[in-house]
PAGU-725780 format. One record per atom (N, C-alpha, C): x, y, z. Coordinates in steps of 0.02 Angstrom, whole numbers, plus 50000, padded with zeros to 5 digits. Layout:
<atoms>
XYZ
...
</atoms>
This chain:
<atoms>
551185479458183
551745477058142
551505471858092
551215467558119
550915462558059
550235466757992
549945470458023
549685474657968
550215477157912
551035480757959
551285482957909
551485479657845
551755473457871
552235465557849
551645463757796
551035462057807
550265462857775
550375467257707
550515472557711
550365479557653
551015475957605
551595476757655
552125476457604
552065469157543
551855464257581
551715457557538
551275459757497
550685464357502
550165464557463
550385468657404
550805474557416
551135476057360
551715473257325
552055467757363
552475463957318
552115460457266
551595457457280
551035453157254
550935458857187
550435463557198
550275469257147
550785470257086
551305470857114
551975472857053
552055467057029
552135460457054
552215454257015
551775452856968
551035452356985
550645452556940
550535456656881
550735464656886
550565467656866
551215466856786
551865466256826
552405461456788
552285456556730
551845452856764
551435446456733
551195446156677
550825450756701
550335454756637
550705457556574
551085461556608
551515466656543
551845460056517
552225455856528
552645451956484
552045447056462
551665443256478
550905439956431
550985445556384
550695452956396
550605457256326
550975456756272
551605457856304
551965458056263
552205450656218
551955443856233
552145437056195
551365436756173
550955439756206
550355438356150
550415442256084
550825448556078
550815453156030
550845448655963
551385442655955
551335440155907
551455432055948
552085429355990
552025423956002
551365418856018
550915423456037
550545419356088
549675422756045
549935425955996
549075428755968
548785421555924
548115421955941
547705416055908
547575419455831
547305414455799
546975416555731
546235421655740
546045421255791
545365425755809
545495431755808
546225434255868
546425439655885
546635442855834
547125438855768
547485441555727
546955444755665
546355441255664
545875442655609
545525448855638
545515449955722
545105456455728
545745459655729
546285460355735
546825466055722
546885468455661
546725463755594
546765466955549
546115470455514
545695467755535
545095470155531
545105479055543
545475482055585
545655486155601
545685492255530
545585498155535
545505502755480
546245503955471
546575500955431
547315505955403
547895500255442
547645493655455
548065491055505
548785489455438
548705490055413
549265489655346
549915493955375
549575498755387
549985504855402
550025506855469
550125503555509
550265504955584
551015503055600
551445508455619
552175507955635
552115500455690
551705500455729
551885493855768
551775486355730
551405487855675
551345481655622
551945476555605
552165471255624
552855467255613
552625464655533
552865468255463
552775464355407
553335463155367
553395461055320
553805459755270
553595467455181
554015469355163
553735473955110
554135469155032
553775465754999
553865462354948
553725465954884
554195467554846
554135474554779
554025467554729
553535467954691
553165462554641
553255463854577
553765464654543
554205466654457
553555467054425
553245462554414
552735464654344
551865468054379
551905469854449
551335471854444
551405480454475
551965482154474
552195488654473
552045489954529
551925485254601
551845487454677
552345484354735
552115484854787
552535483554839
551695477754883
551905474654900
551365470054938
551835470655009
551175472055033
551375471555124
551115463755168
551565460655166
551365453055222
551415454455293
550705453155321
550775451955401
551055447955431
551675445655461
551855440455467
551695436455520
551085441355590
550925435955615
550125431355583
549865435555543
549145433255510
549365428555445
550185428855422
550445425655334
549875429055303
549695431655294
549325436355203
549495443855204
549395444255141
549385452255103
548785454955140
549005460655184
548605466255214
548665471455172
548955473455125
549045479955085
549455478955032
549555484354994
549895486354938
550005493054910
550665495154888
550805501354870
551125501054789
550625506754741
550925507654696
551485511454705
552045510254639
552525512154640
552835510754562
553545514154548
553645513154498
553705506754436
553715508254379
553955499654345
554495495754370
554375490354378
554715485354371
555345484854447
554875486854533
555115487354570
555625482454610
556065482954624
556685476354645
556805475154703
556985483054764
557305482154838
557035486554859
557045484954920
556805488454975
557135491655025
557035495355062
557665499155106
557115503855165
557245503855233
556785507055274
557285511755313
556895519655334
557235523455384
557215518555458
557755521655504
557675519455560
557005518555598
556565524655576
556215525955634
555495520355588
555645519555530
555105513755477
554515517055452
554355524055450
553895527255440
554035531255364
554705530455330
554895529355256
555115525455226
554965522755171
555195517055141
555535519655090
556005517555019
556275518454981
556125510854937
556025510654872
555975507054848
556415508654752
556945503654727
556985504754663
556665502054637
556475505254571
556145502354504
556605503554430
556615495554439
557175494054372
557065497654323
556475495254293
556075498454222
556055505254208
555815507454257
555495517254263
556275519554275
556815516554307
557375521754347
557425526154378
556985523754414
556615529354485
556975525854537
556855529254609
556775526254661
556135529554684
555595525354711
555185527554767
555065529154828
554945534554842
554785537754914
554075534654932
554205532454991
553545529055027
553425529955108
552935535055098
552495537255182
552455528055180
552525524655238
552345519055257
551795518855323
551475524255342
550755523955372
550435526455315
550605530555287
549895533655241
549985526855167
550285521955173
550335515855119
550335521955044
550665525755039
550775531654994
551545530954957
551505533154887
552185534754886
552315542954872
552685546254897
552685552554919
553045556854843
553715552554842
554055555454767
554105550754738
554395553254664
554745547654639
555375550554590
555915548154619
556575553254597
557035548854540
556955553454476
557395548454438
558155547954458
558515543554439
559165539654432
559325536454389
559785534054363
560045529754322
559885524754309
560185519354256
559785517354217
559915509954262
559205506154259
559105498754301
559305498754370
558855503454416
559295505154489
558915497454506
559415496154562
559465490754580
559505489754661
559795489754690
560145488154755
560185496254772
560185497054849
560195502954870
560075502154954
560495506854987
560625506955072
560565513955093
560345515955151
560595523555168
560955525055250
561105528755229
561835530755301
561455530055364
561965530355414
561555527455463
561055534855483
561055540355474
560935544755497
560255547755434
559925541355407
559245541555355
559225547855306
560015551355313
559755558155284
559955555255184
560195550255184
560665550355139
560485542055100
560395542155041
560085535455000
560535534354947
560925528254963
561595528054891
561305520054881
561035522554784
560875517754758
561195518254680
561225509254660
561695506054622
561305505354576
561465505054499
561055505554446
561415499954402
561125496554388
561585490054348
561805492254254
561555497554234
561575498454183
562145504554164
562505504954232
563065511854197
563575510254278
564035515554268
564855514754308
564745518654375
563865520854404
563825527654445
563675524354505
563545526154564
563275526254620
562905532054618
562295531354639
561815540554652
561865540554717
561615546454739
561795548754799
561075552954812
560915552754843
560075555354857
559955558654920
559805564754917
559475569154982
559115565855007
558425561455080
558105558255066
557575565955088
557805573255105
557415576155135
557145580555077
557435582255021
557245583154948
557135581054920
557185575054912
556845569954870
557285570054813
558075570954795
558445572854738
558975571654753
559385567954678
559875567154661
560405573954671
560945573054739
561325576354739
562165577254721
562335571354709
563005567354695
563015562954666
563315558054604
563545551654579
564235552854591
564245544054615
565185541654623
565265534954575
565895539454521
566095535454500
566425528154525
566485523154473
566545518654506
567255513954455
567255518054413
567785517154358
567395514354283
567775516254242
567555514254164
567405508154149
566675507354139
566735498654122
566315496054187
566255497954241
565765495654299
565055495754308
564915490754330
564195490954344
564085490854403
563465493654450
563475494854499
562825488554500
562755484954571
562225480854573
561995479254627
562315475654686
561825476254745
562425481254785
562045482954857
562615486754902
562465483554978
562845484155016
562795481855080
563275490255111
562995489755198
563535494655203
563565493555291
564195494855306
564225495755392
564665501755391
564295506155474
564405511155471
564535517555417
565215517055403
565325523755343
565655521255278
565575515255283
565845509855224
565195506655188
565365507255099
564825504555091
565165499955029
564805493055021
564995487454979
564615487054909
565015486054857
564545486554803
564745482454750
564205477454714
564525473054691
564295473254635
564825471154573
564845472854501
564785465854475
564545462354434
564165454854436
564755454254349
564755459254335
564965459754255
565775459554271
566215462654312
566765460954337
566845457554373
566615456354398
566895450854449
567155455354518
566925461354546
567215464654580
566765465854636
566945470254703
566495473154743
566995478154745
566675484154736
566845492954756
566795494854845
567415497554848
567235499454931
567265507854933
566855509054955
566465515854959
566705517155005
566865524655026
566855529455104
566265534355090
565815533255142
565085538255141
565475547655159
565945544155198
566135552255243
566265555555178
566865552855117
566985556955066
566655557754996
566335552155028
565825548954962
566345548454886
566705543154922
567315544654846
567555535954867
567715532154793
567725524754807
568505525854814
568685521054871
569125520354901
569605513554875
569375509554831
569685501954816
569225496554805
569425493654757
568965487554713
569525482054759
568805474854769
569065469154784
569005464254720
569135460154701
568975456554678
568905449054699
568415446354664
568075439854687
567875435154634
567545430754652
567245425154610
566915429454560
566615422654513
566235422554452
565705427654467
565195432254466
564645435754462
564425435454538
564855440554569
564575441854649
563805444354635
563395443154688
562795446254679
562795448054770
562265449454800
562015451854869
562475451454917
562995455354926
563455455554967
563195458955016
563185453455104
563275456355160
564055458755197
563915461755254
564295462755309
564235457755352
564595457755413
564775454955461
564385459555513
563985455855582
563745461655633
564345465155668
564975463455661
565305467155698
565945470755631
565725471055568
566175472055505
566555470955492
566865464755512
567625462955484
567525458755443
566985455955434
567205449555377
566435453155292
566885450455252
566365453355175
565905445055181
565405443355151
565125439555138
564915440055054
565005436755000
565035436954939
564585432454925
563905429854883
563925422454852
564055424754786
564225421654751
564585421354686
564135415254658
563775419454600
563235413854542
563375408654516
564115409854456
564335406054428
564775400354460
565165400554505
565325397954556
564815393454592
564425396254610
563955392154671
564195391654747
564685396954741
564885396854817
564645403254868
565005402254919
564975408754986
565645409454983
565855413654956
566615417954972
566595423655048
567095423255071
567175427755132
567855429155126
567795435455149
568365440455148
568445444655212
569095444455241
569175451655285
569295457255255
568725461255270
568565469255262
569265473555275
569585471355322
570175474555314
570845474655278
570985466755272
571365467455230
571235465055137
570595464955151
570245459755079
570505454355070
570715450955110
571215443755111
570385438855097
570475432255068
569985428155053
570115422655122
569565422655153
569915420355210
569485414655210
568905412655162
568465406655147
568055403155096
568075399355068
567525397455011
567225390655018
566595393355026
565985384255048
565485385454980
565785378154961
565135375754903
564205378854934
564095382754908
563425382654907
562515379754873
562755383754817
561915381554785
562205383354711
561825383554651
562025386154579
561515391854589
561845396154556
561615403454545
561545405454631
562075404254656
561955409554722
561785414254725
561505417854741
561035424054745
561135429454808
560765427854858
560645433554912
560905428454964
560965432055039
561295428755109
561015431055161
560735427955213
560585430855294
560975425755305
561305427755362
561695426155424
561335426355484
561485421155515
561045420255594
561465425955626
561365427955682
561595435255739
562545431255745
562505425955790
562945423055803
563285419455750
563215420755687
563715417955648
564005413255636
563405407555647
563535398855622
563325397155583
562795399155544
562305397355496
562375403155440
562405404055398
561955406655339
561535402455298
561075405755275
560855403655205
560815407855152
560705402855107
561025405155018
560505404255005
559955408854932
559745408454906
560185406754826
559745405054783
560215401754705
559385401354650
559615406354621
558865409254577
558955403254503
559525403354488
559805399954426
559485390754444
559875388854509
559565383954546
558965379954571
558535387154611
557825384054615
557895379554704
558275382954722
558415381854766
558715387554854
558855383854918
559175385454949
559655381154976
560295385655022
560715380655066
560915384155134
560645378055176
560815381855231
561865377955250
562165384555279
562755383655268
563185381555363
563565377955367
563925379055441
564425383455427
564585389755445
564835394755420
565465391155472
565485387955533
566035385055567
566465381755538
565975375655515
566455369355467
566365371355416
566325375155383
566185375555317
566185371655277
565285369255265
565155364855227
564135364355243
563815360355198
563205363255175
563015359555227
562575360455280
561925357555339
561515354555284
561175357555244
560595353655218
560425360355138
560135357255095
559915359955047
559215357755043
558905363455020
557915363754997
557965363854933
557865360854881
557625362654823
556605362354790
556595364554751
556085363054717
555665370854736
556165375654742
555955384054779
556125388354683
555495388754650
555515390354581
555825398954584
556575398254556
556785407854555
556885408654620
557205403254665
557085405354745
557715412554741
557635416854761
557895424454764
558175429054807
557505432354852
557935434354888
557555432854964
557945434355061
558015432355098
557935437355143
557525435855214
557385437655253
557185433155309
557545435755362
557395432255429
556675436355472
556365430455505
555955435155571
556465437455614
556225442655649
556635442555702
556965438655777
556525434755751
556905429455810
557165424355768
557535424455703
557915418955669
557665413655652
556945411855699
556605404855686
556475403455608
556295407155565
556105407655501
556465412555443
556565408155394
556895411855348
556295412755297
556375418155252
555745420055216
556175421455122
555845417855100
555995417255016
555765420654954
555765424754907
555255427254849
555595419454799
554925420254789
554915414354732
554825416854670
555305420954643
555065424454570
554775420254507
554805412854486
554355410054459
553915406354474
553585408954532
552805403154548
552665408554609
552885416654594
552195421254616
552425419354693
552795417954753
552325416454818
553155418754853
553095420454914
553585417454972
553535413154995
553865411254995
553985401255047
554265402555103
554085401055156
554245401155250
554295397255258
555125394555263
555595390255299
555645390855364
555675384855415
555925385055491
556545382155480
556725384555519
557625388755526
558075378755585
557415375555614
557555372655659
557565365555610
557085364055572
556815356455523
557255356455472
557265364555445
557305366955367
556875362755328
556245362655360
555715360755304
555415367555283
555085368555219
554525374455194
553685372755245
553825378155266
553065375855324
552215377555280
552515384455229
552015386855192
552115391455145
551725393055095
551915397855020
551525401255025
551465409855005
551045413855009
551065416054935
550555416754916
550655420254844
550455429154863
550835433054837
551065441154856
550925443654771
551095439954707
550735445454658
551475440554601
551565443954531
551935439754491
552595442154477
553055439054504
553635440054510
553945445054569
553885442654627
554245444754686
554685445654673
555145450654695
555855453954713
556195451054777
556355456554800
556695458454879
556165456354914
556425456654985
556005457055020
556235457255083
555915462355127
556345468855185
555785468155264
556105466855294
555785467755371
555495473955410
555125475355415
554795479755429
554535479355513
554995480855550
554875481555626
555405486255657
554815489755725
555095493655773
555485489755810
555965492255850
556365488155915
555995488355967
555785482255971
555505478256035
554845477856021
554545479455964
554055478855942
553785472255922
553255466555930
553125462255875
553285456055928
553645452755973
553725448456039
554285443655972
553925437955956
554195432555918
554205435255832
553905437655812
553705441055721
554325441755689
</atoms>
């Protein structure tokens, strides 16, 4: 009997350890990797392009590419040509296609993201801009700032299959979308377009502040998130009834928005400004402002919220803010004149990244 009592401890022991191990792996992946480990990972042939890679994809306006940041090493591991004068970024579920617009050319780009390739390049309308695709990757509806259309894109043909009007006089400019609803905001009206994907036919204009630009959703879709340029504020709206249900002073030239998961914090980017603001979306009213962020633009979180990530469209770099100080910890220079800039990770992939 004590032999048996013996085995069974010895395999409780085995699985714990073995436990041990797998979760170490998994916080060394990025929490817990040294600068040694991270320099022989990239060292690696093609490590640019490895689906388990946690990076950032930064589209660079005047050098006609996309720069790939490692975000647990901070530098440019790669780069993908692509059309003129590239703006946003947009990834399939599974992250192994990318989509990228280019203002200049009025393309969008198709991008193998292991083979660091761009596969097509499908014209559209004129100054595409902002662009999302359904949840089901088959389908790419992008906004063109220079005419009244929404395009509508096969992503498995690589071709323009549909434009939705958006009425006479509209400009289409960034889009946000949850589920079968998609948000689209007109900077020249003063409006956001609400889209139905199922009919692909616009369903009702909201209207809002001075020059909406990067309109989010809500994680659970009831509330619109607006910043408005001229203004300098964060407008919020319920999605359902378009009722204005908030407005917090932000930054000048509000720009783009991440929202923390739980919905206490945002921050504002403000390009006009040169600045950010982080917001108490509770009390509504500003936590703290960063300035001295040149063209600060557009926004991205790591995935664990600790860090917010910036394109600095006049001084070339991203700036990496902690989410906890709101001090700038460090600037990367990525190429001249950063755009967007889009997260690039599998689920459960990457530990802390």
């Amino acid at each position: 009997m004590q032999i048996g009592r013996t085995s069974n401890m010895g395999r409780k022991w085995l699985i714990y350890w073995s436990v041990l191990a797998l979760f170490s792996a998994i916080l060394t992946s990025c929490a817990l990797e040294t600068k040694e480990e991270a320099e022989k990972r990239l060292r690696d042939t093609g490590s640019a392009g490895k689906l388990t890679s946690v990076q950032f994809y930064v589209p660079v306006e005047n050098e006609n590419k996309v720069a790939i940041v490692d975000i647990a090493d901070a530098s440019v591991v790669g780069e993908i040509e692509v059309g003129e004068g590239p703006m946003n970024t947009v990834f399939s579920s599974t992250m192994r296609q990318a989509y990228v617009t280019n203002h200049l050319s009025s393309t969008v780009s198709f991008i193998d993201t292991m083979n660091l390739k761009q596969t097509a390049e499908v014209e559209v309308g004129p100054m595409p801009h902002g662009l999302v695709l359904s949840p089901d990757n088959k389908t790419l509806y992008v906004a063109t700032v220079a005419d009244q259309y929404l395009y509508v894109l096969d992503t498995q043909k690589a071709e323009v299959t549909q434009t939705i009007d958006m009425g006479e006089g509209a400009k289409t400019n960034y889009i946000a979308s949850y589920g079968k609803t998609i948000y689209v905001s007109d900077h020249e009206n003063d409006k956001v377009y609400i889209v139905d994907m199922t009919k692909n036919s616009l369903e009702r204009a909201l209207s809002t502040g001075s020059l909406p630009r990067a309109v989010k959703v809500s994680g659970d879709g009831s509330k619109l998130f607006v910043p408005t340029a001229n203004d300098g504020n964060l407008e919020i709206y319920d999605t359902a009834t378009g009722e204005l249900l908030q407005v917090i002073a932000a930054v000048e030239g509000a720009t783009d928005i991440v929202i923390t998961e739980d919905e206490s914090v945002a921050v504002i980017s403000g390009v006009e400004g040169n600045a950010i603001a982080f917001l108490d979306l509770k009390e509504g009213h500003a936590l703290a402002i960063i300035e001295d962020l040149p063209g600060a633009k557009h926004l991205a979180f790591n995935r664990l919220e600790s860090r917010v990530y910036v394109t600095l469209s006049e001084s070339d770099e991203v700036a990496v803010i902690d989410m906890e100080s709101r001090k700038v910890e460090y600037k990367l220079e990525v190429g001249v004149r950063p755009h967007g800039i889009q997260l690039k990770a599998l689920p459960g992939i990457g530990g802390s990244c």
